[in-house]
C-alpha positions in Angstrom: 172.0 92.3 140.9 168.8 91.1 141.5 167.2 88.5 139.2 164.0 89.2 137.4 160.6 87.4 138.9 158.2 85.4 136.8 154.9 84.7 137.6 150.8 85.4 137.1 149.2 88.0 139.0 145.6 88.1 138.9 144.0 91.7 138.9 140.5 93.0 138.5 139.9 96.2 136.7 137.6 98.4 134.9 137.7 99.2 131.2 135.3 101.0 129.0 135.5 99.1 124.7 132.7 99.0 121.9 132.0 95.7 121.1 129.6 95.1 118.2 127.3 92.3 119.0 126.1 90.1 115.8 123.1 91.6 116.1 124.3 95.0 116.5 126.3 94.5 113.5 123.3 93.2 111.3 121.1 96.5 112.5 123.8 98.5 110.6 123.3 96.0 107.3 120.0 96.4 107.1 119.9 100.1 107.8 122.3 100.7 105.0 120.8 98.2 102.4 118.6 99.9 99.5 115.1 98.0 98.7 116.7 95.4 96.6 119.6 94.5 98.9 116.7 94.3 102.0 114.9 92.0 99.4 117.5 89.8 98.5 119.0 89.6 102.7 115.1 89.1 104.2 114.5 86.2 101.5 118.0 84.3 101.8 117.2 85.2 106.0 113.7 83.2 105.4 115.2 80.0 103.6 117.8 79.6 106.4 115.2 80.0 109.3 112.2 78.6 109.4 110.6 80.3 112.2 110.6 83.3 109.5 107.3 84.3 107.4 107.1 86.5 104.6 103.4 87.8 104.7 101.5 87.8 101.6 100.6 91.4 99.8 97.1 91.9 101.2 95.6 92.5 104.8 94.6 90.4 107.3 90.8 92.1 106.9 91.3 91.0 103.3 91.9 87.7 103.8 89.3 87.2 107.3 86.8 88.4 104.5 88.1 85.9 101.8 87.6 82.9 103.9 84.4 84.1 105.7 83.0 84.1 102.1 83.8 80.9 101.0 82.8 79.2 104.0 79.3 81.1 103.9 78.9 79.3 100.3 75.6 77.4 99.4 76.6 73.6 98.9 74.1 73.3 96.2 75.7 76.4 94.2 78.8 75.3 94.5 77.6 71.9 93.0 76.2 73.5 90.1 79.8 75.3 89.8 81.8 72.3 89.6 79.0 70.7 87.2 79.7 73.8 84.8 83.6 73.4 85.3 83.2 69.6 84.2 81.0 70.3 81.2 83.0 73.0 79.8 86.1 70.9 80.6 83.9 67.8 78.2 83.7 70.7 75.4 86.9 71.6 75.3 88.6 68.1 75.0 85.9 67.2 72.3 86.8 70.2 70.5 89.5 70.4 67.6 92.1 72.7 69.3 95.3 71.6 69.3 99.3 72.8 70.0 98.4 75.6 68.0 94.8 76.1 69.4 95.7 78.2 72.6 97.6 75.8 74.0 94.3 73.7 75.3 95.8 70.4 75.3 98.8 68.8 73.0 98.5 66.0 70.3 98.3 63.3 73.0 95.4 64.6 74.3 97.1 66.5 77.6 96.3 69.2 79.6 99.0 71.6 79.2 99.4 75.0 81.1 99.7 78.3 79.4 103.6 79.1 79.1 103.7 82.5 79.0 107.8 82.4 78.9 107.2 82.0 74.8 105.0 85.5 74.5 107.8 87.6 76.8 109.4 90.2 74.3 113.1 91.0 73.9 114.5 94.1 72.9 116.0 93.7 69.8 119.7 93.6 69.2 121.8 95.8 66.8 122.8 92.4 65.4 119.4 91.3 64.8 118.2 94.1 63.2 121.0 94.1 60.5 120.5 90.8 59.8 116.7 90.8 59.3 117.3 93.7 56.6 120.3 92.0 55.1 119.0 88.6 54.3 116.5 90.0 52.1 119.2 92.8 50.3 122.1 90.3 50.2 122.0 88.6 46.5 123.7 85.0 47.3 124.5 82.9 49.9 127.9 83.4 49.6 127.3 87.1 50.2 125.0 86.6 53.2 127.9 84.7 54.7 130.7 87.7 54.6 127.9 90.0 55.5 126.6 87.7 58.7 130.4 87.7 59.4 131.0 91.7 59.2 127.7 92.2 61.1 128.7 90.3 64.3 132.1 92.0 64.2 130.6 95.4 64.4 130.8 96.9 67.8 128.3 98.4 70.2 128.3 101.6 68.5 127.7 100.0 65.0 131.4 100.6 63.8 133.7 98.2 62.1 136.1 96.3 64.1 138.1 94.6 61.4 139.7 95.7 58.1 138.6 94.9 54.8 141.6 92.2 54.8 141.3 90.8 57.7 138.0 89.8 57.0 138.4 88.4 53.6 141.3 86.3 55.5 138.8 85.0 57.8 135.8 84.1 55.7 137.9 83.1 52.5 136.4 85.5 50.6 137.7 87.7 47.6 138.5 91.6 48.7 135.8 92.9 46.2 133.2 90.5 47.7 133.1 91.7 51.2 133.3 95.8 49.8 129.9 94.2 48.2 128.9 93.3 51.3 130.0 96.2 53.3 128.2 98.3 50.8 124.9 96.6 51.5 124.9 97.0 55.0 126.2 100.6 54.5 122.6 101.3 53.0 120.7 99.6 55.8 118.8 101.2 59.1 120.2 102.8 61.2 122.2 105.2 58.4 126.0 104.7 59.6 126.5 101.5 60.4 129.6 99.3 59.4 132.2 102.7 59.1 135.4 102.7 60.1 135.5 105.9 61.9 133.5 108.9 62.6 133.8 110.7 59.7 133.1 107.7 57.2 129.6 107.3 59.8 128.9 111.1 59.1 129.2 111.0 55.6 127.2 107.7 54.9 124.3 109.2 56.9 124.6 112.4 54.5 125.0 110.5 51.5 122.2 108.6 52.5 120.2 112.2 52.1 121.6 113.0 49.5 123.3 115.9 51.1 126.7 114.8 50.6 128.5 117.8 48.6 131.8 118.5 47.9 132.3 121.5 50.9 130.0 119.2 53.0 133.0 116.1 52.8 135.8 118.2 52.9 134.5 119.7 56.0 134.0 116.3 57.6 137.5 115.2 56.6 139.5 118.3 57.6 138.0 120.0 60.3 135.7 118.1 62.6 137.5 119.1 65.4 137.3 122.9 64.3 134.0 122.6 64.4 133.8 120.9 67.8 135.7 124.1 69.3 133.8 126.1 67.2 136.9 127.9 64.9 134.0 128.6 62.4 135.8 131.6 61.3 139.2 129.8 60.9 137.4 127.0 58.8 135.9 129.5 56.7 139.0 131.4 55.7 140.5 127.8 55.0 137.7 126.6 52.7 136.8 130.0 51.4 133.0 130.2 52.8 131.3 133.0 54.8 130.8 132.2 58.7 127.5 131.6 58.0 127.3 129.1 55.5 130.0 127.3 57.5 127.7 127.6 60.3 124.4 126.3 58.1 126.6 123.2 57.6 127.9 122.5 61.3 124.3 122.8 62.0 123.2 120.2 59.1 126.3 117.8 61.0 124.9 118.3 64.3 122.0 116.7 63.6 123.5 113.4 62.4 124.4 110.3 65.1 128.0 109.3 65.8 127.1 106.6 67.6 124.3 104.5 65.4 124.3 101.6 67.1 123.7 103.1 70.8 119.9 103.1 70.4 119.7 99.3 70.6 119.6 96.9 73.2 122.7 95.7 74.9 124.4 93.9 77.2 123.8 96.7 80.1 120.8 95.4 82.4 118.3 98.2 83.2 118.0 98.9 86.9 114.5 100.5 87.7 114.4 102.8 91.2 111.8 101.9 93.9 111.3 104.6 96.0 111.7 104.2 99.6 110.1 107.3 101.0 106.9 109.1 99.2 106.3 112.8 100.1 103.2 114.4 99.3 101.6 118.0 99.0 98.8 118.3 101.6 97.5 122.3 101.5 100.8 123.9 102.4 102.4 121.1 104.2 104.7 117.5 103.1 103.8 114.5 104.4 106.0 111.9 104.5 105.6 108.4 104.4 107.4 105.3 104.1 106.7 103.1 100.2 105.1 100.3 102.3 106.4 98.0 99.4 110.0 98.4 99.4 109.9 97.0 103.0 109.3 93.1 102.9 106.5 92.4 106.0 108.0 89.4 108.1 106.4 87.6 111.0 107.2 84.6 113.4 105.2 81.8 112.2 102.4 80.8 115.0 103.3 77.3 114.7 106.7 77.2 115.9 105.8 79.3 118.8 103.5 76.8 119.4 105.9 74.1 119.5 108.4 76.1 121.7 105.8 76.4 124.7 105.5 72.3 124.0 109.0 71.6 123.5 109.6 72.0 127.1 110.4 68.0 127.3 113.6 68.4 124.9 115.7 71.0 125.8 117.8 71.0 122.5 115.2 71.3 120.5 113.6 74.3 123.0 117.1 76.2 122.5 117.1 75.3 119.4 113.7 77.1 118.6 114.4 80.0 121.1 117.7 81.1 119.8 115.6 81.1 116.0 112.9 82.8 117.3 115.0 85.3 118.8 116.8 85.5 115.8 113.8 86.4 114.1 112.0 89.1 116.4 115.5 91.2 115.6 115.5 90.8 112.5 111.8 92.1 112.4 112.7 94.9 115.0 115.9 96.0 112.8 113.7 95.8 109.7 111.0 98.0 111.9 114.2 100.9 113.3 114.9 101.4 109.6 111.6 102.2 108.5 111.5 104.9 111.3 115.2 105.9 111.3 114.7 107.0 107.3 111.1 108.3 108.5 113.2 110.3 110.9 116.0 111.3 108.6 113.7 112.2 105.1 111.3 114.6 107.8 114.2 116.4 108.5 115.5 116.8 105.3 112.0 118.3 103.7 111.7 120.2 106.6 115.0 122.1 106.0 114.4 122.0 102.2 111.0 123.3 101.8 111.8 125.6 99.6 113.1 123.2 96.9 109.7 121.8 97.2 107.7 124.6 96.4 109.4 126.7 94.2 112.2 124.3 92.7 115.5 123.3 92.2 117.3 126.9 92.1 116.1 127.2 96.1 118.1 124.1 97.4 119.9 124.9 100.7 123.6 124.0 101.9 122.9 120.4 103.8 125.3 118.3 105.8 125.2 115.4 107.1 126.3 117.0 110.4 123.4 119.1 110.2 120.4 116.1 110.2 122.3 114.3 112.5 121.5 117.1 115.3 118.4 117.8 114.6 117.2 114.2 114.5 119.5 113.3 117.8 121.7 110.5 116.1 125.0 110.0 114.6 126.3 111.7 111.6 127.5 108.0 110.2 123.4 106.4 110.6 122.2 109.4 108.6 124.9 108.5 106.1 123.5 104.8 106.2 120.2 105.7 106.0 120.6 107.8 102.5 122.9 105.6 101.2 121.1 103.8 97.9 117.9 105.5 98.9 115.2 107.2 96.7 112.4 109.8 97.2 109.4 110.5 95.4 107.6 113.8 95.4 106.2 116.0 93.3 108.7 117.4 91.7 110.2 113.9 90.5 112.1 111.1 92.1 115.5 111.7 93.5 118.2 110.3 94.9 118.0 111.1 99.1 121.7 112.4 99.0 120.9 115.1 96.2 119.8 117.2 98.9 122.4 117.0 100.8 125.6 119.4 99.1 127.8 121.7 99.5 127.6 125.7 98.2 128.4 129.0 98.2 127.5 132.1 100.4 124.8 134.8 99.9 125.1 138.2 100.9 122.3 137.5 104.0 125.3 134.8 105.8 122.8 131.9 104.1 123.9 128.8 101.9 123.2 128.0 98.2 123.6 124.4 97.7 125.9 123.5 94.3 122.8 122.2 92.4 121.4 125.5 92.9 123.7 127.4 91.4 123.9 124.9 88.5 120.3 125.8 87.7 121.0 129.0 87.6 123.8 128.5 85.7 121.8 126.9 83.1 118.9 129.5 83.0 121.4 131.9 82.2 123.0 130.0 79.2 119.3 129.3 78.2 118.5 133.2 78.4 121.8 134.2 76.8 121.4 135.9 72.9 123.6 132.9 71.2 125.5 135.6 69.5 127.1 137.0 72.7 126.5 134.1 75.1 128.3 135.1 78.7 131.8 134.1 79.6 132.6 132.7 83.4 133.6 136.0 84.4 130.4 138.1 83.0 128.0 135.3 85.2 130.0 136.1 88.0 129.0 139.7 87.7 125.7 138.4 87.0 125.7 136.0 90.5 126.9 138.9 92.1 124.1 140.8 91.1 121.9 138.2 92.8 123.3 138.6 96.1 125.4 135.5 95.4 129.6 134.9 95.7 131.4 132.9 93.6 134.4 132.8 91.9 134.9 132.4 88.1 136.7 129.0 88.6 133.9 127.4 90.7 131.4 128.4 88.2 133.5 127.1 85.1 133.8 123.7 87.4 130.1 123.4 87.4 129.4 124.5 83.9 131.8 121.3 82.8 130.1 119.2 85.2 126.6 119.8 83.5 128.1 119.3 79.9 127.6 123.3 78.8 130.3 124.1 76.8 132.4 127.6 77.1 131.4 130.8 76.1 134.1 130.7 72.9 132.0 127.2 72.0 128.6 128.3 72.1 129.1 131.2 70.6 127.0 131.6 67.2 127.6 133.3 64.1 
């Protein structure tokens, strides 16, 4: 038996491998980063290179024309300017204003800049708005204390977190004294706040109209969620009514707010939408272009490549300044392939969805991402990067890139109807529907079918939940 050989060989041999280069890799970033994320990467990119410039808003013929001018100035005017500058600047510190006089100068006699930080506005808190009403209805101090306390316990919605009890444990408080309380800010703006539950919200708001009748409570209390599956005729054989005055009263309910607190300010930060691409109607065509805003303008700044072409002398410092000026023509160039990769990509997409554009949402096509990938010669997953977080503005609003790109159903022609289609439709039926009879899943079916559209009865109850519209037994009206 022979014994086994160890040893190193070496062989030379051919292999084929992806291998994604830094650079390679930070293409992909920036092609998939929306306008904020570009923002936020190209301004931490400047601080840690300082070859990297971040050019001002304004063009260069601007700013020729800027300096041109104020070179071109007579020395004698500008003189005179400065002499105006110093005698108003003698009136003003002569005069009388003060901290309060526009913010001139302080007591000691110092200049002091506008801070415009003290005029910015807030939105105004649920909190803050109870307690500016309460302080002048609450009688005692004592009183304003429980009632600051209850306030700041009441959630986001304006309801009451803690019981009675529990809060007179907390504050020290007699029982009766915080009902006082509660009953103050009961009767303040927005009618509702400080109930325990929904229907205690729903009756101080009708109480608070003086609409609060005995049918009118014992509805609220016994069968709000009749009335949210619309059992109106079960209700009304329970509390003795006709359909319609049951109805009359659901409709009186509907118009009160469950939620009174939700129309103030919270903790939820508002995120605004910068477009990325603008399309615009020209005759019968869309031109498309790219929101020269959302993408930051970078350059190499001159004076380093001046010192590279003098740093020949020190070859650390050359490599230095080569590798970061490298650095920063890709980053420029990535920044640059973006633009025209979601140039590209939105083209395509109006292109194939013209009709969306000039007759509406009900003519949106089937679109995959298989399908722009083709026409525009790339790979389905830099399509999916370049929508990803993206927005487009046209005339028919601002939308999100990927809402034209869905699934669908079939027509009778072999074509595609894209989901958010048929939800339009959906929706202009409901709308067009006599209230009385409104159409179940299974009548709009006959009614797609009538329109040269398939679809099953399942598919179109799955949209009809998506877009909030209740079923046929729900909307129905008596």
């Amino acid at each position: 038996m022979s014994g086994i050989r160890l040893g190193y060989d070496l062989t030379i041999e051919q292999a084929q491998k992806l291998v994604m280069t830094p650079e390679l890799i930070q293409a992909i970033q920036i092609l998939q980063f929306n306008t904020q994320e570009l923002d936020a990467y190209v301004q931490e990119q400047v601080l840690v290179n300082p070859v990297l410039e971040q050019e001002q808003a304004g063009s260069d013929n601007e700013r020729e024309h800027a300096e041109t001018v104020a070179e071109d100035r007579n020395s004698s005017a500008e003189e005179r300017r400065q002499d105006e500058i110093l005698d108003w600047k003698e009136y003003i510190r002569n005069s009388s204003y003060g901290d309060e006089g526009y913010g001139w100068s302080n007591k000691d006699g110092e200049n002091k800049a506008n801070e415009y930080e003290k005029y910015v506005t807030n939105d105004v808190t649920l909190p803050e708005h109870l307690m500016f009403q309460f302080q002048f209805a609450a009688k005692n101090k004592g009183c304003r204390h429980v009632g600051k306390y209850i306030i700041e316990s009441l959630d986001e919605n304006g309801y009451m977190t803690s019981t009675i009890e529990e809060i007179s444990k907390a504050t020290s408080v007699p029982e009766k004294k915080v009902r006082e309380a509660l009953e103050i800010i009961q009767s303040l703006d927005p009618a509702g706040v400080g109930a325990s539950n929904i229907q205690e919200c729903l009756e101080i708001q009708l109480r608070n109209r003086n609409a609060l009748t005995d049918n009118m409570c014992r509805l609220i209390e016994e069968h709000l969620e009749d009335l949210a599956n619309n059992r109106l005729g079960a209700v009304a054989k329970d509390m003795g009514l006709s359909v319609q005055e049951v109805q009359s009263m659901a409709d009186i309910i509907r118009t009160l707010e469950p939620k009174p607190g939700r129309q103030f300010a919270s903790e939820v930060t508002t995120k605004y939408i910068v477009p990325d691409v603008i399309v615009e109607q020209i005759d019968d065509d869309y031109v498309v272009t790219i929101n020269d805003n959302s993408v930051p303008r970078l350059s190499v700044s001159p004076y380093y490549r001046t010192l590279l072409h003098q740093a020949d002398t020190d070859k650390q410092l050359a490599d230095y300044l080569a590798e970061r000026v490298n650095s920063a023509n890709w980053l420029i160039k990535s920044i640059e392939q973006r633009k025209q990769t979601i140039y590209n990509v939105v083209t395509a997409v109006v292109k194939y969805q013209k009709d969306f554009f000039d007759y509406g949402g009900k003519y949106l096509k089937t679109l995959t991402l298989k399908d722009i990938a083709e026409e525009v010669g790339i790979h389905e997953s830099t399509v999916s990067r370049s929508i990803n977080g993206k927005y487009m503005q046209c005339p028919r609003g601002v939308f999100e890139i990927k809402h034209f790109f869905s699934a669908g159903v079939s027509d009778h022609q072999g074509g595609g109807i894209s989901s958010n289609s048929i939800k339009e439709f959906i929706k202009e039926i409901v709308e067009k529907e006599n209230p009385k009879k409104p159409y179940s899943d299974q009548k709009m079916v006959e009614i797609f079918e009538n329109k040269g559209i398939e679809i099953s009865r399942r598919t179109i109850a799955k949209y009809r939940d998506e877009m909030g519209i209740l079923s046929s037994s729900k909307r129905k009206r008596y």
